[in-house]
C-alpha positions as CSV (number, residue, x, y, z in Angstrom):
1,X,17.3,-7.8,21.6
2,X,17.6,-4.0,20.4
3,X,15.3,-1.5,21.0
4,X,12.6,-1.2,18.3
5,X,12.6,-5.3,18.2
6,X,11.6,-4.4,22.3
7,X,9.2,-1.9,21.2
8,X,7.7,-3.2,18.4
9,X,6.8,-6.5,20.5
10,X,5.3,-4.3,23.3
11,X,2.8,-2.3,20.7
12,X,1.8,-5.7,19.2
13,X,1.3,-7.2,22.9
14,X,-1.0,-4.3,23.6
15,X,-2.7,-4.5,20.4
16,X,-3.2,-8.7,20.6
17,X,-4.6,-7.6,24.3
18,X,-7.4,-5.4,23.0
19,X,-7.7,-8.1,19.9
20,X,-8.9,-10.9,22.8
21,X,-11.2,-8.9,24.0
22,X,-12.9,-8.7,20.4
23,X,-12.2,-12.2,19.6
24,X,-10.1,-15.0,21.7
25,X,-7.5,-16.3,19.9
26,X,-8.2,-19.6,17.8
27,X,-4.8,-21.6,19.6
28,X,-3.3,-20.8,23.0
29,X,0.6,-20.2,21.6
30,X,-1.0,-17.9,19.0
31,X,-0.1,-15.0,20.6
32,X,3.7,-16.5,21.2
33,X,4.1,-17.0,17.7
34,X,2.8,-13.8,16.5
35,X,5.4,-12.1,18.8
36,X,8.1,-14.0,17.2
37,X,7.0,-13.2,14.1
38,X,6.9,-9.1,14.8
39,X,10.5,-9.6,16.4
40,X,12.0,-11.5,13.4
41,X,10.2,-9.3,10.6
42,X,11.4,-6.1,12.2
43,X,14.8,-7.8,13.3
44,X,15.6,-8.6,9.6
45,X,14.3,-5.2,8.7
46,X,16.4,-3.2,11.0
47,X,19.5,-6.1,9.9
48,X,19.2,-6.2,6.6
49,X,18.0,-3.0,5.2
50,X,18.8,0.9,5.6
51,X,16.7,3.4,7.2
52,X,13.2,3.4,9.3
53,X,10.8,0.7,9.1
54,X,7.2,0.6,9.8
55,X,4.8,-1.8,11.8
56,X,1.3,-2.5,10.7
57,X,-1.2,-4.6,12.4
58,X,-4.7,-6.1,11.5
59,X,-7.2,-8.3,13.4
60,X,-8.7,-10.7,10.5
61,X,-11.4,-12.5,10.6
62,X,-9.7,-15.8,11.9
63,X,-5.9,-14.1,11.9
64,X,-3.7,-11.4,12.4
65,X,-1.9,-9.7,9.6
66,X,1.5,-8.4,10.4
67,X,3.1,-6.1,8.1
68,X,6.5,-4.5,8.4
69,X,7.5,-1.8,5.8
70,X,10.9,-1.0,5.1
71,X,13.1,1.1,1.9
72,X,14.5,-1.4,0.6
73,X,12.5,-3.1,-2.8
74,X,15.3,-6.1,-2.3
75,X,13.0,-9.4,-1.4
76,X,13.7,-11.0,1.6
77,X,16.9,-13.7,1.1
78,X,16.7,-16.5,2.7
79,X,19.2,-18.3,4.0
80,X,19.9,-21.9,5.1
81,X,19.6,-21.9,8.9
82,X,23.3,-22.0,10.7
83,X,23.3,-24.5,13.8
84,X,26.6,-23.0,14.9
85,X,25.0,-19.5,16.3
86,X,24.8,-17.8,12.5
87,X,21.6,-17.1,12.5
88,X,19.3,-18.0,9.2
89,X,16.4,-19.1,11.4
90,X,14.1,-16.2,11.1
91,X,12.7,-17.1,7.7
92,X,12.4,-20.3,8.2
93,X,9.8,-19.9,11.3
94,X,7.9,-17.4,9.8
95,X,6.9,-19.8,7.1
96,X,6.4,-22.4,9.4
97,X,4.3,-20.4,11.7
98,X,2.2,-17.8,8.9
99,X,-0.4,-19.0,6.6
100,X,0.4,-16.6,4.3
101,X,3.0,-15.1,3.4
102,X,3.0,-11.5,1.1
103,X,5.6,-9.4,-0.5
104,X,4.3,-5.9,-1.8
105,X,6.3,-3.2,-3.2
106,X,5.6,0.3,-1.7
107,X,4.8,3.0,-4.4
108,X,8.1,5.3,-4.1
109,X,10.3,2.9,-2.8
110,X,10.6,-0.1,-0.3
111,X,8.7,-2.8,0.1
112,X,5.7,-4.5,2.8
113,X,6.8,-7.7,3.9
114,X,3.3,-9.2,5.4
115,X,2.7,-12.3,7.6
116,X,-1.1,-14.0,8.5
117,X,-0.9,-16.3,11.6
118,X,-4.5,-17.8,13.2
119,X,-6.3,-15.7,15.9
């Protein structure tokens, strides 16, 4: 796993730690799937677009939201998963795991592509 992938999984572990206090989570792999939702939204950002991206976090009533904002206005592509190492997986969890699912343009460029999993 590269750095920010690393990183960005330690600021939302900290965050989902002050989040319990506030309000336990609703399931006990809720905080396991919102991890591998920041790692594969900021994996595909770092993969598949050029330049920084940004992580943004939110404690919902009932959910975290989970946005990760990139330069690129090109919608995510999926992909049919590989089973010989390929890859293609990411989207296909993160629409298994989210509720909801958002694509926003960013005025000036780029886009927000968001994620709500249960808290």
């Amino acid at each position: 796993m590269n750095r920010p992938v690393v990183a960005a999984r330690d600021a939302t572990r900290a965050f989902l730690s002050r989040a319990a206090r506030l309000r336990a989570p609703a399931e006990d792999e809720s905080t396991d799937n919102i991890l591998l939702v920041v790692a594969e939204l900021v994996a595909n950002a770092i993969r598949h677009t050029v330049g920084p991206c940004a992580l943004h976090l939110e404690l919902l009533d009932g959910s975290i939201d989970i946005c990760v904002t990139d330069q690129s206005s090109q919608p995510p592509r999926p992909r049919t998963p590989g089973t010989d190492g390929s890859g293609g997986w990411g989207w296909f969890l993160i629409k298994r795991l989210a509720t909801r699912i958002r694509v926003n343009p960013v005025p000036g460029g780029g886009k927000s592509v968001c994620a709500e999993l249960p808290w």
